[in-house]
N, C-alpha and C positions, 0 to 999 in steps of 0.2 A: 697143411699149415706148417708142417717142423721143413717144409724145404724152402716158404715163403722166407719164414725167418733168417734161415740160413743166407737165403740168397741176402737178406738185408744185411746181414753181418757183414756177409762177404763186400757188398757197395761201402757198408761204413767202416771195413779196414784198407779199403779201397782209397777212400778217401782220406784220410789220416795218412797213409803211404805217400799218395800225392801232395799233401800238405807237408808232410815233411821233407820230402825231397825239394818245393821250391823252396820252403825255410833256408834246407843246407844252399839251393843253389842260390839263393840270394847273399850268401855271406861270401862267397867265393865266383860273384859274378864280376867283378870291379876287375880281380885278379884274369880270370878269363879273356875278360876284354882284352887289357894290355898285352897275352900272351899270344892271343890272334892278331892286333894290330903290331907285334915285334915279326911274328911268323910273316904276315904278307908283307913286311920292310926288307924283311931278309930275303923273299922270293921274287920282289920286283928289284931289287938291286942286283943278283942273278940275271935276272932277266934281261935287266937295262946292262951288263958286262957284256953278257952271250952277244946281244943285237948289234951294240957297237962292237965288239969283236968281228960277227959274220959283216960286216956291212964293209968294213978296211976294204978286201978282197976282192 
């Protein structure tokens, strides 16, 4: 019985952990976003320099 319970505790701060973390990540998902869609603008603009660079030659 006391390791039944255990285990329950352990799923129910299980859960609370997970609930909290998508909390925090929903308030800083907006932020996220834009800092992935800045990150791949910055890497295909690299990209699209590099191509037309090799390609002159």
């Amino acid at each position: 019985m006391t390791k039944f319970f255990r285990a329950c505790l352990l799923a129910l701060a299980g859960v609370f952990v997970l609930w909290l973390a998508l909390q925090l990540l929903s308030q800083i998902w907006g932020w996220l976003l834009l800092i992935a869609a800045v990150a791949g603008l910055i890497w295909a603009t690299i990209w699209f320099i590099r191509w037309r660079r090799d390609r002159r030659w």
